[in-house]
matplotlib code that plots the C-alpha trace (Angstrom):
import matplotlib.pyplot as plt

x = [21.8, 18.9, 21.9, 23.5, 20.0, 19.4, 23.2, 22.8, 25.2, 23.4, 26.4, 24.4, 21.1, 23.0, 24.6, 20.9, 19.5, 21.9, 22.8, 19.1, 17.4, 18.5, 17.4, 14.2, 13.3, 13.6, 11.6, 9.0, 9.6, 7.9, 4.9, 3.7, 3.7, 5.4, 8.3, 11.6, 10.4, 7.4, 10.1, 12.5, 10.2, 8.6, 12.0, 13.1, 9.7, 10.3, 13.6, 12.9, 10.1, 12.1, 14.5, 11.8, 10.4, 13.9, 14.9, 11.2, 11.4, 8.8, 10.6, 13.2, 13.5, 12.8, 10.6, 11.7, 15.2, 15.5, 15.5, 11.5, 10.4, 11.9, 10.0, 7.2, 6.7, 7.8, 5.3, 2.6, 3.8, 3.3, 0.1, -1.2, 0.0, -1.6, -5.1, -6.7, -4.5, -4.6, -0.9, 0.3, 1.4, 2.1, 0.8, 2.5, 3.5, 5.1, 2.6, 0.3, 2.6, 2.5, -0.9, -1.2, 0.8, 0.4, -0.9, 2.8, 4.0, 1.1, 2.4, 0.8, 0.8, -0.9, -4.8, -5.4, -3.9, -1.1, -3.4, -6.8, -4.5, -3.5, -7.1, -8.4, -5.0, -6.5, -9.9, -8.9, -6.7, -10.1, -12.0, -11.8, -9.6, -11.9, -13.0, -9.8, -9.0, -12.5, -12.0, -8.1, -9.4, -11.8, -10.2, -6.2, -6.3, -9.1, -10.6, -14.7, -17.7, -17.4, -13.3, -13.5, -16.9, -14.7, -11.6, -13.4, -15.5, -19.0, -22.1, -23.5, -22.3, -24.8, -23.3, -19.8, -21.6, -23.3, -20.7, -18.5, -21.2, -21.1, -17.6, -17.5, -20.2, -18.4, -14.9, -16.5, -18.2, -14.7, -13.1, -15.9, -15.4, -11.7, -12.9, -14.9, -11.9, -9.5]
y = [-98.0, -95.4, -92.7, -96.0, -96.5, -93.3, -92.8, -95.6, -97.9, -101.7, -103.2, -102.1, -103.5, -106.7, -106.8, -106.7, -109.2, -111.7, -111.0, -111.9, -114.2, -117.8, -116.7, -115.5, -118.7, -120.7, -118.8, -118.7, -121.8, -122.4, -120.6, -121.4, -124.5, -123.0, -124.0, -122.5, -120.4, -118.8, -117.7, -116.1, -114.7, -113.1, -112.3, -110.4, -108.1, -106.8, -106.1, -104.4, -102.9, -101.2, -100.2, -98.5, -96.7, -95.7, -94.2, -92.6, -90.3, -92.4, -94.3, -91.9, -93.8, -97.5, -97.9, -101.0, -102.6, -103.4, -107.2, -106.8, -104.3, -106.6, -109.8, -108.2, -107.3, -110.7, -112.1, -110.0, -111.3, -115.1, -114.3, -112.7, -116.1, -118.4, -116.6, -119.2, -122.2, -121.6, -123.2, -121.3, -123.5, -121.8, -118.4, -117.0, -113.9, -112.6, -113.0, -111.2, -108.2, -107.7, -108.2, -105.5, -103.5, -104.7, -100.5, -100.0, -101.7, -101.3, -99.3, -96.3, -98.3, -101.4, -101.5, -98.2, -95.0, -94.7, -92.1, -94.3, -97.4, -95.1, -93.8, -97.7, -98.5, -95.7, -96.8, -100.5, -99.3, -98.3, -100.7, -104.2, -106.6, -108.9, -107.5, -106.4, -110.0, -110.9, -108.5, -109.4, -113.3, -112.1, -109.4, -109.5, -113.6, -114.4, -116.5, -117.7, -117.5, -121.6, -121.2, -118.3, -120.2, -122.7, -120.3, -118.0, -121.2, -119.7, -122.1, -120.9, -119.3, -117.3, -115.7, -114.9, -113.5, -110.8, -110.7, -109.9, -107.6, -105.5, -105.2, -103.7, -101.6, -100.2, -99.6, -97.8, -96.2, -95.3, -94.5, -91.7, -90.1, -90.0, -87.9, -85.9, -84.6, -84.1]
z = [18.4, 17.5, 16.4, 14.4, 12.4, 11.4, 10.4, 8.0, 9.9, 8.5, 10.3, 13.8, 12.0, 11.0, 14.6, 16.8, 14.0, 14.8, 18.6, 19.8, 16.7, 18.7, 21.7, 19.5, 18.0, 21.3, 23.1, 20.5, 19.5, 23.2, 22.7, 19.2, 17.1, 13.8, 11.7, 11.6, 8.4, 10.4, 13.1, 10.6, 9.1, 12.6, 13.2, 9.9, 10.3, 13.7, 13.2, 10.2, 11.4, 14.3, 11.8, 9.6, 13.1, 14.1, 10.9, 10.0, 13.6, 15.1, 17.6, 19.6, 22.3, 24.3, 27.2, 27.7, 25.9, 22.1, 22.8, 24.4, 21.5, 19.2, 20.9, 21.5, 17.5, 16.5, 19.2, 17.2, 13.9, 15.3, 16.7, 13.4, 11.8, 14.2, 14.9, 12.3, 13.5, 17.5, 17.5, 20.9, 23.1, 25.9, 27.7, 31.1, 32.8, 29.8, 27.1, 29.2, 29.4, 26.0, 25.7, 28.2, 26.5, 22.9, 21.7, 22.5, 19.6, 17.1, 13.9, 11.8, 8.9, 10.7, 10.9, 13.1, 13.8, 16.6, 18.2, 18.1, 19.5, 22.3, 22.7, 23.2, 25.6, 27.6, 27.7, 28.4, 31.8, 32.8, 32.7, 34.8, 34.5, 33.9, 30.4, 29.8, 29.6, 27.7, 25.0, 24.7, 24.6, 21.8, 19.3, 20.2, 20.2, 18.2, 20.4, 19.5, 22.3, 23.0, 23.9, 26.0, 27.7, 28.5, 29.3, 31.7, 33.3, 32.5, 32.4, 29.2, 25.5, 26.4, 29.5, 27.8, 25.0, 27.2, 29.5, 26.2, 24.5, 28.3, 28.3, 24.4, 25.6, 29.1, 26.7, 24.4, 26.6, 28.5, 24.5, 24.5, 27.9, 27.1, 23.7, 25.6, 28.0, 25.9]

ax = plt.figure().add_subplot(projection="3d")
ax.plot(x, y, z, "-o")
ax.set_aspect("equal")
plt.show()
């Protein structure tokens, strides 16, 4: 598929576009409260963004198959959309994955740099889960002090917004180590 891209083959683009964009919508369709237009349009970016990696040199290869890398940018897509709304429906197994993993699939011409998105997927492996998943709550899903409160079961705003404010502090703290070694 990769050699088909960068030959200029768009019946290969046309193919992946249609072989996985049902399956697509109904499993988005699941996880956020959006209409059919939202998830075409989710759709239509990822697969043109994977197009635009393939053919620029970026992407060379898939640690994982087209289908994920291709649901996995859409996800992002639907997310962006949704941050003000807070229309997901659903979270499981798989939405954290890409959470986890979400500096995989974060383009140079998105907010930051491949290499600082790297820098801050490093930094996050080492720290705890538990602020892993506070800071992911907070800056990946947008998510205010009273939610997460009630998300994470603490007694107080208060206590999830130092909890939050230690974990900021311990990752950054891990982002500068990392800049020190290399």
């Amino acid at each position: 598929m990769i050699l088909a891209f960068r030959s200029g083959q768009t019946q290969a683009v046309e193919d992946l576009y249609a072989a996985h964009r049902n399956d697509f919508f109904l499993w988005a369709g699941r996880r956020f409260q959006a209409t059919r237009q939202d998830f075409e349009d989710a759709w239509q970016e990822a697969v043109t963004a994977l197009f635009e990696q393939v053919v620029s040199g970026k992407l060379t290869s898939f640690r994982t198959s087209p289908k994920v890398w291709l649901f996995a940018v859409g996800y992002r897509q639907l997310l962006k959309r949704n941050r003000k709304t807070k229309r997901i429906l659903l979270r499981d197994s798989i939405d954290e994955a890409l959470l986890k993993d979400v500096q995989e699939f974060d383009f140079q011409w998105d907010e930051p740099a491949l290499d600082e998105w790297a820098l801050v997927g490093e930094a996050m492996q080492a720290i705890s889960p538990q602020c892993r998943e506070m800071l992911a709550m907070r800056f990946y899903q947008g998510k205010k002090i009273p939610d997460m409160r009630a998300a994470l079961g603490h007694n107080s705003e208060n206590t999830t917004s130092a909890a939050l404010s230690r974990c900021l502090k311990k990752l950054k703290e891990k982002v500068q180590e990392i800049m020190n070694d290399e």
